[in-house]
KEDREN-544626 format. One record per residue (C-alpha): chain; y, x, z; residue in one letter; residue number from 1. Coordinates in Angstrom, 1 decimal, m for minus. Each point is the difference from the previous one (the first is absolute). Example, Ala and Ser with C-alpha at 12.3 -4.5 7.8 and 13.67 -1.06 7.14 Angstrom:
// KEDREN-544626
mitor;north;east;up;sevex;fipa
A;m4.5;12.3;7.8;A;1 $
A;3.4;1.4;m0.7;S;2 $
//
This chain:
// KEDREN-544626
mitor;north;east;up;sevex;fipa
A;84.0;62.3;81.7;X;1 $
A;1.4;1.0;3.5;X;2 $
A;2.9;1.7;m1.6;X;3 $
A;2.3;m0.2;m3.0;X;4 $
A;1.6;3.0;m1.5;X;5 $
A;3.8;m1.0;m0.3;X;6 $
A;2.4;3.3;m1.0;X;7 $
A;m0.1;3.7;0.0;X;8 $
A;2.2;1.4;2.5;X;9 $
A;2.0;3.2;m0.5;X;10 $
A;m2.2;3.4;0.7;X;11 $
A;1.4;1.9;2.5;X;12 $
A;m1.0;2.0;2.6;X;13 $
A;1.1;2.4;2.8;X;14 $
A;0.3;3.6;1.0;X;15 $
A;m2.5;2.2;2.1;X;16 $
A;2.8;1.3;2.4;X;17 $
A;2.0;m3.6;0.3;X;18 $
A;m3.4;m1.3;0.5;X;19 $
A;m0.8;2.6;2.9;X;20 $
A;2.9;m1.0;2.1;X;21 $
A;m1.6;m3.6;0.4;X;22 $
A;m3.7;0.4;1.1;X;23 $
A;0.8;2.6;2.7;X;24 $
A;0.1;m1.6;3.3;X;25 $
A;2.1;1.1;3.0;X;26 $
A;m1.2;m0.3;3.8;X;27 $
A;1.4;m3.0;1.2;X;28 $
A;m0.7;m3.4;2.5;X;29 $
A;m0.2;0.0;3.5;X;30 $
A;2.1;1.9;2.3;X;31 $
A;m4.2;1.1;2.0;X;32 $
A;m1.4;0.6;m3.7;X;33 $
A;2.4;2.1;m1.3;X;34 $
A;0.6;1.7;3.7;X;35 $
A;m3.6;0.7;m0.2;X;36 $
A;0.3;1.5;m3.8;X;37 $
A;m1.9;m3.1;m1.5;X;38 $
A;m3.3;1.4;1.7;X;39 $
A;m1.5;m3.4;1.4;X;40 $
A;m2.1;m1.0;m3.5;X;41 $
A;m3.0;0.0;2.9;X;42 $
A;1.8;m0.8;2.7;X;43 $
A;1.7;m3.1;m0.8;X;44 $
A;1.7;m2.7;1.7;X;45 $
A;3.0;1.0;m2.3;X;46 $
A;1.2;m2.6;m2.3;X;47 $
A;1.1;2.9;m1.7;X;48 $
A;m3.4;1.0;m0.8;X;49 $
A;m0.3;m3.6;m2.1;X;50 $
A;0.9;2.5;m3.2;X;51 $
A;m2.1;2.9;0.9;X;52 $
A;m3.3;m0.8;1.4;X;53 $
A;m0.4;m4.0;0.2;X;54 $
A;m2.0;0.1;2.9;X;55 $
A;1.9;0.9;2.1;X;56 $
A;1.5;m3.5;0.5;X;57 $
A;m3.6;m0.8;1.6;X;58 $
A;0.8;2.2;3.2;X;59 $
A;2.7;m2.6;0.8;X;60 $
A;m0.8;m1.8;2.9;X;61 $
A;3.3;m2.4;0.6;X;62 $
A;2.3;m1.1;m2.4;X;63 $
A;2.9;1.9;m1.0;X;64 $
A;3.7;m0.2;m2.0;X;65 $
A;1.9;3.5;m0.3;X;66 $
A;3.4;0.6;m1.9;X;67 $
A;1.2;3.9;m1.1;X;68 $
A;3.2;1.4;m1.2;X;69 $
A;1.7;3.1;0.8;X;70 $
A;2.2;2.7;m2.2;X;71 $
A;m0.9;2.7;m3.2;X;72 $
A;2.1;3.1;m0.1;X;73 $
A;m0.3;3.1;m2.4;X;74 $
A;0.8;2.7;0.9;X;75 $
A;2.2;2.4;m1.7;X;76 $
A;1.8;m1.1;m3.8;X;77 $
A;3.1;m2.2;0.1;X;78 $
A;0.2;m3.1;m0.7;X;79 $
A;0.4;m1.2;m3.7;X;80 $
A;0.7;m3.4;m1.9;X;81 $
A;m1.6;m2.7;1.3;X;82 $
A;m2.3;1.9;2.4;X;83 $
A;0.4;1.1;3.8;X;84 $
A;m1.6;2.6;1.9;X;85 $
A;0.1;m3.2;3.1;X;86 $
A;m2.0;m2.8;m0.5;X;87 $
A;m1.3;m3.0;1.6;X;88 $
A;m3.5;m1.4;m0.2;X;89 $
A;m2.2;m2.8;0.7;X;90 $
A;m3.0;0.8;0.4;X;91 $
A;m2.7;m1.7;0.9;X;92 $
A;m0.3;m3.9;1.2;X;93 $
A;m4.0;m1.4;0.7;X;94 $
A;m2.2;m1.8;1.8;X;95 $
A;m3.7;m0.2;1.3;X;96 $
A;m1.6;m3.5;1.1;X;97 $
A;m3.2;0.9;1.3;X;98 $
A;m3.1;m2.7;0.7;X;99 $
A;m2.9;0.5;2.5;X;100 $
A;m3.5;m0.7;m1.9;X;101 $
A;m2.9;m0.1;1.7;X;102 $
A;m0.7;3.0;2.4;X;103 $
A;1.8;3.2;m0.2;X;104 $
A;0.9;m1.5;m3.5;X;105 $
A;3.7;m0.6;m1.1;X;106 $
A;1.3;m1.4;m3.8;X;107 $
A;3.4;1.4;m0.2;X;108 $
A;2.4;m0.8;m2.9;X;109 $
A;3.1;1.6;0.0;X;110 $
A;3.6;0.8;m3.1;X;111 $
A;2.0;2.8;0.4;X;112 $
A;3.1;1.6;m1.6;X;113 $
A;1.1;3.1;m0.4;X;114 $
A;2.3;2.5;m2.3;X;115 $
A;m3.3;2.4;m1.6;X;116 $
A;3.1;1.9;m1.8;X;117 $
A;3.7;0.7;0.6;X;118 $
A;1.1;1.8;m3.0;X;119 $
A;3.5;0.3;1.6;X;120 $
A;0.8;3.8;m0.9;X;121 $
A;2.4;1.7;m1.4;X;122 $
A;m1.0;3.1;m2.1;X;123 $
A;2.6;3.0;m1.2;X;124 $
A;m0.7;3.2;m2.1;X;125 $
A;2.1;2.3;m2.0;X;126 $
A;m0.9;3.5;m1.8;X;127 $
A;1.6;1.8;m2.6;X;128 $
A;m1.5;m0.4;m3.5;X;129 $
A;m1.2;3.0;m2.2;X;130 $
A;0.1;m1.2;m4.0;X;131 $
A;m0.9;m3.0;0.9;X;132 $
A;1.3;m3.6;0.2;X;133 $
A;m1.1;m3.3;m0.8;X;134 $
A;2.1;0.3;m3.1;X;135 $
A;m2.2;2.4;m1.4;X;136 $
A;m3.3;m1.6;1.4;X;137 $
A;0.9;m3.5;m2.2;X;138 $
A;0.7;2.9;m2.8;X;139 $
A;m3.3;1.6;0.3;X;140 $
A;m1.4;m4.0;0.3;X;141 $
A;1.7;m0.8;m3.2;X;142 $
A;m1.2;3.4;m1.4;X;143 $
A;m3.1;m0.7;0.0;X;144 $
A;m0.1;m3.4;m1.0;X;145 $
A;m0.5;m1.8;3.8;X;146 $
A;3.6;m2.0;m0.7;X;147 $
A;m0.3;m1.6;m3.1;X;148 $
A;m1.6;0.0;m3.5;X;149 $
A;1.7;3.1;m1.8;X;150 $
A;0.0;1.1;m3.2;X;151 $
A;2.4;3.1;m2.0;X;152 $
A;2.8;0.1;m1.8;X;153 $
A;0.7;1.8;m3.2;X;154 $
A;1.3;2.8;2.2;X;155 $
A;m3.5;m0.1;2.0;X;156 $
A;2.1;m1.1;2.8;X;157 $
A;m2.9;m2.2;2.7;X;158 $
A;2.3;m3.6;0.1;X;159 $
A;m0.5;m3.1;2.3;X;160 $
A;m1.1;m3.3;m2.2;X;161 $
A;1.5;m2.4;2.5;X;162 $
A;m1.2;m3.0;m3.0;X;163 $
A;m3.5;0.7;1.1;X;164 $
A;m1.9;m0.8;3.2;X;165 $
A;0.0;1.5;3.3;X;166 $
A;m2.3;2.8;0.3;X;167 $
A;0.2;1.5;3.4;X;168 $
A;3.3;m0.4;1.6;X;169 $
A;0.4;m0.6;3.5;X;170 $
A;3.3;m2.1;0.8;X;171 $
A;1.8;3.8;1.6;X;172 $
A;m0.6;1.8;m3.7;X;173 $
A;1.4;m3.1;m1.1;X;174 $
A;3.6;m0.3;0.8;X;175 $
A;m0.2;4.6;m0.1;X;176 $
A;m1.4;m0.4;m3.7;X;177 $
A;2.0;m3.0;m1.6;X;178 $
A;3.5;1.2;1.8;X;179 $
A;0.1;3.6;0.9;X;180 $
A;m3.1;1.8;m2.4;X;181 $
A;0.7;m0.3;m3.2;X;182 $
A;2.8;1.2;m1.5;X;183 $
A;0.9;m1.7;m3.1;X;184 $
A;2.1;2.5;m1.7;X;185 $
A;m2.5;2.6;m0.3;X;186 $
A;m2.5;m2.5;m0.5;X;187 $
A;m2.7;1.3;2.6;X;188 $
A;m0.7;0.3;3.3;X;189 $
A;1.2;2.4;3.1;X;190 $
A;m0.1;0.8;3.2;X;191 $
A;2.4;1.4;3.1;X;192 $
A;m1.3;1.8;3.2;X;193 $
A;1.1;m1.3;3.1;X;194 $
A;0.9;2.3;2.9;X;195 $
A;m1.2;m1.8;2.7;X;196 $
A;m0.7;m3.6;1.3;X;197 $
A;0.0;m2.1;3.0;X;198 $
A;m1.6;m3.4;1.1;X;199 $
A;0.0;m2.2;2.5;X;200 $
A;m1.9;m2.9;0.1;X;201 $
A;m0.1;m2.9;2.8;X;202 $
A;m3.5;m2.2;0.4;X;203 $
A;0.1;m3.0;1.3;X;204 $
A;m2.4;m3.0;1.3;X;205 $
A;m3.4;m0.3;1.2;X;206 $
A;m3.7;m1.4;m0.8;X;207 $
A;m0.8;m2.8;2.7;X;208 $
A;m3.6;m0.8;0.6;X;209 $
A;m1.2;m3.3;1.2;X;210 $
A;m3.5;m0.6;1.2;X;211 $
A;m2.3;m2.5;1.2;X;212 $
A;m3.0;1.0;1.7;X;213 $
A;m3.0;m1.6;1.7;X;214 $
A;m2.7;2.0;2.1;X;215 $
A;m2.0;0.0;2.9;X;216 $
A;m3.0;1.8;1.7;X;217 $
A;m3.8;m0.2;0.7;X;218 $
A;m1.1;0.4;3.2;X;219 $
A;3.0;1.8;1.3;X;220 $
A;m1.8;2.8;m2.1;X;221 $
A;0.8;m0.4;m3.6;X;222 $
A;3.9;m1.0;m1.5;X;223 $
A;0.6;m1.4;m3.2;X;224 $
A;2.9;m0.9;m1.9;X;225 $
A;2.1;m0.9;m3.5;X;226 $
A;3.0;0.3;m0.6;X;227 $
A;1.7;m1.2;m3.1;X;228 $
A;4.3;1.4;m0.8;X;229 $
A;2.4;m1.0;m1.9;X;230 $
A;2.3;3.1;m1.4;X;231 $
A;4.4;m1.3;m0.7;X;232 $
A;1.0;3.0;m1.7;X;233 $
A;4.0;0.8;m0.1;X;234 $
A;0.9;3.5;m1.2;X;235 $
A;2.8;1.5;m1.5;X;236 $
A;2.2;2.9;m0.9;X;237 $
A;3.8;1.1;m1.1;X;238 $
A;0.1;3.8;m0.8;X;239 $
A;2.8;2.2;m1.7;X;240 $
A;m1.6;3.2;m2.4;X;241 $
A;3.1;2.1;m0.8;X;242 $
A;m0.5;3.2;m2.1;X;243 $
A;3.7;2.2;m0.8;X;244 $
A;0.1;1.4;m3.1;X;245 $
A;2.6;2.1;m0.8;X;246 $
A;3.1;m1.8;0.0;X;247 $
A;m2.1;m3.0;0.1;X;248 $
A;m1.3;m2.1;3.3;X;249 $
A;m2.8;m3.1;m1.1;X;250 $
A;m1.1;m2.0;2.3;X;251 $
A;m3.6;m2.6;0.0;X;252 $
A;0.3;m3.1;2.0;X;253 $
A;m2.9;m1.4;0.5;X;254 $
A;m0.8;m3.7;2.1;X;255 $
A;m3.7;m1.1;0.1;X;256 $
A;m1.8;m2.6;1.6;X;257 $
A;m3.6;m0.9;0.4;X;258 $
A;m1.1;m3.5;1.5;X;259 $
A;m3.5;m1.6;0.1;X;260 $
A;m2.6;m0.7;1.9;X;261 $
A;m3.9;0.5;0.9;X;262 $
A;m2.9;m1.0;2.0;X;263 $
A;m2.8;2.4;1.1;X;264 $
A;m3.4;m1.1;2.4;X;265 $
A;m1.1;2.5;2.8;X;266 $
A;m3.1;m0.5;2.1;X;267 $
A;m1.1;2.7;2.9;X;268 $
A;m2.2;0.1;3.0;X;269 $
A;m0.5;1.4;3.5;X;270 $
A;m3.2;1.0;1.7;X;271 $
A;m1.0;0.9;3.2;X;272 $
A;m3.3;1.8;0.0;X;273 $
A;m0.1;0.4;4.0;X;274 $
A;m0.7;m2.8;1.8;X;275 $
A;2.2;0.6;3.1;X;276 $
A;2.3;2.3;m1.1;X;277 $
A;3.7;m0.8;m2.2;X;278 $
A;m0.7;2.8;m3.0;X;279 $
A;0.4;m2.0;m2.9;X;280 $
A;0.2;1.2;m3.8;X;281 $
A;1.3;m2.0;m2.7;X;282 $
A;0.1;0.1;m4.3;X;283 $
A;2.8;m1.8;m2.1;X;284 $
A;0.2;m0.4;m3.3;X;285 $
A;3.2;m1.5;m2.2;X;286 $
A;m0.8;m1.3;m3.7;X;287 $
A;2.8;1.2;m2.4;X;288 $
A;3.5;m2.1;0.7;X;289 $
A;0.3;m1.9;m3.1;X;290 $
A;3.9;0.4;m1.1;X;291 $
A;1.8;m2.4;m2.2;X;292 $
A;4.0;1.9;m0.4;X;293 $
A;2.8;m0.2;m1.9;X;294 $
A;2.3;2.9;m0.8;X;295 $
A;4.0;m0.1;m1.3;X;296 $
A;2.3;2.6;0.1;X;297 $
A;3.7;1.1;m1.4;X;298 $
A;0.0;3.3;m1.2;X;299 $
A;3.7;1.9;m1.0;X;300 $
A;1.3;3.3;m1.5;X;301 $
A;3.8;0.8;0.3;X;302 $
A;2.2;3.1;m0.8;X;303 $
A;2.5;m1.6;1.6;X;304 $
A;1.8;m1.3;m3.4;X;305 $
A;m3.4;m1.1;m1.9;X;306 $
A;m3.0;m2.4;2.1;X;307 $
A;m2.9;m1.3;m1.5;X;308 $
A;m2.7;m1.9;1.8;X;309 $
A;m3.0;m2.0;m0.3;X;310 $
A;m2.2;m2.5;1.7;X;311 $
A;m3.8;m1.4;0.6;X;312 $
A;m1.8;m2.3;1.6;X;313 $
A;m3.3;m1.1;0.0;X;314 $
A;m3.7;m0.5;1.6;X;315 $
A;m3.0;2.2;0.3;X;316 $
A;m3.2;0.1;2.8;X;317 $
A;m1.1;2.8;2.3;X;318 $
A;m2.8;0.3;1.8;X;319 $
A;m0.7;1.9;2.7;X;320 $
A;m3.1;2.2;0.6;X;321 $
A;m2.5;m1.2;3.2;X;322 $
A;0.3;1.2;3.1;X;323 $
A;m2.5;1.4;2.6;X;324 $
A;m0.1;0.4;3.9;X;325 $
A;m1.9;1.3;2.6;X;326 $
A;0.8;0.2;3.7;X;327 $
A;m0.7;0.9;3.6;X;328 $
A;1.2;m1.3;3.4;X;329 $
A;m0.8;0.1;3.8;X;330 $
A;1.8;m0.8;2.7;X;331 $
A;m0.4;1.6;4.2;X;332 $
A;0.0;m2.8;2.3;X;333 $
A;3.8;m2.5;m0.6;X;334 $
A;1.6;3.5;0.3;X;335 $
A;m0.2;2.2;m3.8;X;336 $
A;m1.1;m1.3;m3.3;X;337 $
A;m0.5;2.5;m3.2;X;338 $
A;0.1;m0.9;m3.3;X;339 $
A;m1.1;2.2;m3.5;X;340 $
A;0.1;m1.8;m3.6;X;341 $
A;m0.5;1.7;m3.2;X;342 $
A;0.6;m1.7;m3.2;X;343 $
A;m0.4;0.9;m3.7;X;344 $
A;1.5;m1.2;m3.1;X;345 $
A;0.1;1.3;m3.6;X;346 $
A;3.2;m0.1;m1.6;X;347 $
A;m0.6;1.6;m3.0;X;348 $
A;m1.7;m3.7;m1.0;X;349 $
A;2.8;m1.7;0.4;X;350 $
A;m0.2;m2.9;m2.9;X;351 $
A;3.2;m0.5;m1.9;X;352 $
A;m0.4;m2.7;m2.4;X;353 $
A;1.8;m2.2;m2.8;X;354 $
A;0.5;m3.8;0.1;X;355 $
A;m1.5;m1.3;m3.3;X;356 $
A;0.8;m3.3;0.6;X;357 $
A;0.1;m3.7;1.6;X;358 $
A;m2.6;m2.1;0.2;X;359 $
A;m0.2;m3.7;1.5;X;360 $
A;m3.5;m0.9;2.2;X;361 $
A;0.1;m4.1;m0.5;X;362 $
A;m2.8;m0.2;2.7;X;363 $
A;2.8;1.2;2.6;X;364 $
A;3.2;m1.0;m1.5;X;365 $
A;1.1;3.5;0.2;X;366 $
A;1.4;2.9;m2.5;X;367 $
A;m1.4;3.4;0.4;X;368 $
A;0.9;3.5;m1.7;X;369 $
A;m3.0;2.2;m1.5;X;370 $
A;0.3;3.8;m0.2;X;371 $
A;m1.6;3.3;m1.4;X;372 $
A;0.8;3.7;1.4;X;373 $
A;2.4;2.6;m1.2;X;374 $
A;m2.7;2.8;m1.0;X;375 $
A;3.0;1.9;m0.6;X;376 $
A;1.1;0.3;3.3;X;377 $
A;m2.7;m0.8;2.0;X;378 $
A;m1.1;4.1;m1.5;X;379 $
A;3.3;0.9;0.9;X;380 $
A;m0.7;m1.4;3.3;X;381 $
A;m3.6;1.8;0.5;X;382 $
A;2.0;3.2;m0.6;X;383 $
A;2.9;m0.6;2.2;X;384 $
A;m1.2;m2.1;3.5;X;385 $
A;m2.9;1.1;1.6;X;386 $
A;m2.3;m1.3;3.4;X;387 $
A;1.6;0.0;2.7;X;388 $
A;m1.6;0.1;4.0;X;389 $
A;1.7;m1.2;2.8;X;390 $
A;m1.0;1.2;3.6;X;391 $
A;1.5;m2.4;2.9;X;392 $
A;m0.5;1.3;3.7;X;393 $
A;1.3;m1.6;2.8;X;394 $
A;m0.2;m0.6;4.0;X;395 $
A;1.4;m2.5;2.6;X;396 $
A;0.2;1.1;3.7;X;397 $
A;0.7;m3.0;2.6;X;398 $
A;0.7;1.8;3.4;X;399 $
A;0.5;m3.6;1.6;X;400 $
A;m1.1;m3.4;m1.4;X;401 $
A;3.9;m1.0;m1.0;X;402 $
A;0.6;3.3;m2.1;X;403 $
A;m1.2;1.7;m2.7;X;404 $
A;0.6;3.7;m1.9;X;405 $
A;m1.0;0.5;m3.7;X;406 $
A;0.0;2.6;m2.3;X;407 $
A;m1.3;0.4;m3.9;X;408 $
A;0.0;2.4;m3.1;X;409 $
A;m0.7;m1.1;m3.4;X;410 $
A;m1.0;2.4;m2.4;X;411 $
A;0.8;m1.1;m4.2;X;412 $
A;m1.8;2.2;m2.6;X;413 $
A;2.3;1.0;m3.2;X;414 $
A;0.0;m2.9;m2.9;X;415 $
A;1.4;1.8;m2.5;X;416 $
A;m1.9;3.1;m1.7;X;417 $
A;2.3;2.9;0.0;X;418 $
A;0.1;0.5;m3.2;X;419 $
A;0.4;m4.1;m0.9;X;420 $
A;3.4;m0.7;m2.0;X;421 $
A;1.7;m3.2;m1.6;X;422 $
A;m0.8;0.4;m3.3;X;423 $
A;2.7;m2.0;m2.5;X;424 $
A;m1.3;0.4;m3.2;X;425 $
A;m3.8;m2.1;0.4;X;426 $
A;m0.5;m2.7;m2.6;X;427 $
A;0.3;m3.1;2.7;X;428 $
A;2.4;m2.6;0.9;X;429 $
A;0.1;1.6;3.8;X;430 $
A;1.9;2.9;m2.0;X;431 $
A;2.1;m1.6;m2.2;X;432 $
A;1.6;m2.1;2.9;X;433 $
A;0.5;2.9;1.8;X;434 $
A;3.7;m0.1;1.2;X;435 $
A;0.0;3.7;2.3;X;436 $
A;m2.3;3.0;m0.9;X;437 $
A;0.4;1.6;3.2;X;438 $
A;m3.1;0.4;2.8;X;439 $
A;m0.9;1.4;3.1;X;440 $
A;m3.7;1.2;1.3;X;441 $
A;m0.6;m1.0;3.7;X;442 $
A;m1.9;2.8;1.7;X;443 $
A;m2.0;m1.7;2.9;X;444 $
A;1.9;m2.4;2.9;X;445 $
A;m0.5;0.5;3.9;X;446 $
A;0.8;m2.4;2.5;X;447 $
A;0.5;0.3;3.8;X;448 $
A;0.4;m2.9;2.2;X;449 $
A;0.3;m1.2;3.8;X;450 $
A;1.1;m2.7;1.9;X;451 $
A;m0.6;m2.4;3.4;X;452 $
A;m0.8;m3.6;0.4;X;453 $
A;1.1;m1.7;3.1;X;454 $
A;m1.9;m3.1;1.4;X;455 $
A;1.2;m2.8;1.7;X;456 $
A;m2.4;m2.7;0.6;X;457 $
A;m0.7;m1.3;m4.0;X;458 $
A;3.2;1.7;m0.6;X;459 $
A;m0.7;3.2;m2.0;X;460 $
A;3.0;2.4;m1.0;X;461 $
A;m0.9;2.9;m2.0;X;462 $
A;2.3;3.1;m1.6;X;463 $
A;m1.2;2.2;m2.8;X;464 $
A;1.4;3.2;m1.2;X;465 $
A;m0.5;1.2;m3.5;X;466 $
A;0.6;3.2;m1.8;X;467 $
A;m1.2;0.3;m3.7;X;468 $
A;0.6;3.5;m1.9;X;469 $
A;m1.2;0.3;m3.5;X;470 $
A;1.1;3.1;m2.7;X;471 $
A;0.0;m0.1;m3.9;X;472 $
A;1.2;1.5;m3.0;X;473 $
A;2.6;m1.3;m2.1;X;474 $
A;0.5;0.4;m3.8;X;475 $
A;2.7;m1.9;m2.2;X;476 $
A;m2.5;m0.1;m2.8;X;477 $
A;m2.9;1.5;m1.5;X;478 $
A;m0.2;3.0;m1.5;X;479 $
A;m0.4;0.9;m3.8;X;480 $
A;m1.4;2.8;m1.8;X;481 $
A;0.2;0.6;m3.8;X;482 $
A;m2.1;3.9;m1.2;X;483 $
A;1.9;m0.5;m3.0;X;484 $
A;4.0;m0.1;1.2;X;485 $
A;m0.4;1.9;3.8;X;486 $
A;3.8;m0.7;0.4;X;487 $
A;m0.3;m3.8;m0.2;X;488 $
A;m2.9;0.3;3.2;X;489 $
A;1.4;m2.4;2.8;X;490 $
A;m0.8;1.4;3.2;X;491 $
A;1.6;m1.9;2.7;X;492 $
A;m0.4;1.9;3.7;X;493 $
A;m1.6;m2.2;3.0;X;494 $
A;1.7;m0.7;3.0;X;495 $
A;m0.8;m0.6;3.3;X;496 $
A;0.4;m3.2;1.3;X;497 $
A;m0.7;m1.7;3.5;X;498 $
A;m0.4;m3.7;1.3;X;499 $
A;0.1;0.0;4.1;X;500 $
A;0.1;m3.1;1.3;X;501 $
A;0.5;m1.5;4.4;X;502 $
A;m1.1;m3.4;0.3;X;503 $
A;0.2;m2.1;3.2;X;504 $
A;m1.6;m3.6;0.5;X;505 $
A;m0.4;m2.1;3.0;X;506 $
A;m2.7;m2.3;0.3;X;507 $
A;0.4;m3.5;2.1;X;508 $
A;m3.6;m1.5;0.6;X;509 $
A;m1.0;m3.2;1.9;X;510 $
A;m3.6;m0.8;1.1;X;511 $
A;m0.9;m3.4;0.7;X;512 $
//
């Protein structure tokens, strides 16, 4: 009676390596957090730590508004479309009002902004191409009946029944099938090896995550707080995929963009088990962030003289998995602080799901979407992403009362299993929408940082350096074995690709 069932939406759903690019997080907020390498979870008195470990807005002790922005560069590549190596961020904008209660007791609520990913990067690769091509992967697809419903001539010739429903076509085999695969006058269907490719490929946009938190402590001895975020997703991509043929140059141009939002609840706390002394540990945990997206993308394939393209949009969920965190801090006097965090998240449950449909809840005069997951890919997710660790370490020296010294490493396990690849031919929306068939495996991410902070009365300036160096391996698609015909096997080679990233961001904090 609370809900009436109005229409079945479109099923549709997304793919495991698209899907990885928007639940990773990057190291971002304050100019002291990320100086530090994000290592305060038990320290606190960071509205930075409002996404990490909640409690940490209960070490506040005075009120507090910050602002951040600074500059992302890559290193190495050149720049390409509508990317830039050079760009400006805003990063972080907050504030903490904080309440005496009672003795040694303070009620602090507190909303905070900041970027948790910039996906500005621009990512190039090229290899030559040995019997291979994506020519002859959409043959091999058609082949073996992943295209369309086939059925045999008189001359026992396998032909494409375009009168009968899609079977497994993702939008790329598409416009390579229907325009450039299928050659009429001998009714059947071919292929051509390429002799080598390039791609370049400019991401664009960010996640933002706002949060609102309240906390507070227990006799000076015990911190508590919740924090609940809201996720604005903006993402997209324009690449070029060019394979030459002989005497031939085709060329994929592909624009996609994903847009949504999400909410997630974290709650953590920190303890001090010693009376007199500052050692405090702290434990977070982050439910799943609850995503509600919508994809759309224009896909093309030109020779030069023929182009044939296609389109999508729609809507599908993703959930992330929960998220786990311990952590240590101590601090020597008002001279050095040290920081450690761990945290631990599985991947490899990362919930894709369809929307099934719209329903309207009278009680609340609202309209809400249900949803079931993708089975499909949520196995080709299990066999693809894996846990992953992070290690945070970080120290602040203050050799006078006005100026401080940080330093921080962050240590990011792998995501990816190594042997993890987009596979374009599973039964599930996510596939069939597929408009590139490209993907890279991320080997693990390392982070050094440093900065200084600068006091002036409740004047705080800080400065934070950033350097962010992650590897992977990059394949143009997936590879394809048949026992039967060795000489149609589709081996494509992997090549080595880098992201290197300096970031700067100053920090202007006031205290009142």
């Amino acid at each position: 009676m609370a809900a009436l069932l109005l229409a079945a939406m479109p099923m549709a759903a997304q793919e495991t390596y698209e899907n990885a690019k928007i639940v990773a997080e990057d190291l971002n907020g304050t100019a002291r957090y990320v100086g530090m390498g994000g290592a305060m979870d038990a320290l606190g008195a960071d509205i930075s730590t409002i996404g990490t470990n909640p409690a940490g807005i209960g070490l506040f002790r005075s009120s507090n508004a910050s602002a951040s922005f600074g500059a992302v560069v890559q290193q190495g590549g050149e720049s390409f479309g509508p990317g830039n190596k050079t760009n400006m961020s805003f990063d972080q904008v907050g504030f903490v009002y904080s309440n005496p209660s009672g003795k040694d007791g303070f009620l602090n609520v507190a909303f905070n902004y900041h970027k948790s990913r910039n996906f500005d990067y621009i990512l190039s690769a090229a290899d030559m191409l040995y019997n291979s091509s994506q020519n002859k992967l959409t043959y091999a697809k058609a082949k073996n009946g992943l295209l369309y419903e086939t059925y045999k001539n008189d001359e026992g010739f396998i032909l494409p029944n375009f009168n009968h429903s899609l079977v497994s076509c993702n939008q790329l085999d598409d416009i390579y099938s229907r325009n450039l695969n299928f050659d009429t006058g001998d009714n059947n269907w071919y292929y051509e090896n390429a002799q080598n490719y390039t791609l370049n490929r400019a991401h664009k946009g960010y996640v933002g995550e706002y949060d609102f938190n309240i906390s507070g402590n227990i006799a000076d001895r015990l911190f508590l707080g919740l924090t609940v975020g809201y996720h604005d997703v903006h993402y997209s991509h324009y690449g070029e995929y060019t394979e030459l043929y002989d005497g031939l140059s085709l060329k994929v141009c592909d624009d996609r963009q994903i847009k949504g939002s999400g909410v997630d609840i974290k709650a953590g706390l920190i303890f001090r088990p010693i009376e007199y002394s500052p050692l405090r540990f702290g434990l977070s945990v982050s439910t799943p962030t609850w995503y509600e997206l919508t994809t759309e993308n224009y896909t093309s394939i030109t020779d030069g003289e023929l182009t044939a393209s296609n389109g999508e949009a729609y809507k599908f969920k993703l959930y992330t998995p929960w998220k786990f965190g311990v952590s240590m801090g101590h601090t020597l006097g008002n001279y050095m602080a040290f920081g450690a965090t761990y945290e631990f998240t599985d991947y490899s449950h990362l919930d894709t799901r369809y929307e099934t449909g719209d329903y309207y809840d009278w009680w609340t005069d609202s309209y809400y979407t249900s949803s079931s997951s993708d089975e499909v890919m949520n196995a080709h997710t299990k066999k693809t992403l894996k846990s992953v660790s992070t290690l945070k370490v970080g120290m602040e020296l203050k050799p006078d009362k006005d100026f401080a010294v940080r330093l921080g490493y962050n240590y990011v396990s792998p995501m990816y299993k190594k042997d993890g690849w987009k596979d374009g031919t599973l039964n599930t929306d996510g596939s069939y929408y597929s408009s590139a068939t490209d993907y890279t495996n991320w080997d693990a991410t390392h982070r050094i940082t440093c900065g200084f902070g600068y006091y002036l009365g409740p004047l705080s300036m800080d400065l934070a350096y950033q350097y962010t160096t992650t590897s992977g391996k990059f394949s143009p698609f997936m590879e394809y074995v048949d026992d039967q015909y060795p000489e149609e096997n589709i081996t494509p080679h992997e090549v080595d690709v880098n992201n290197k990233r300096h970031q700067l961001i100053f920090t202007l904090g006031y205290r009142f």
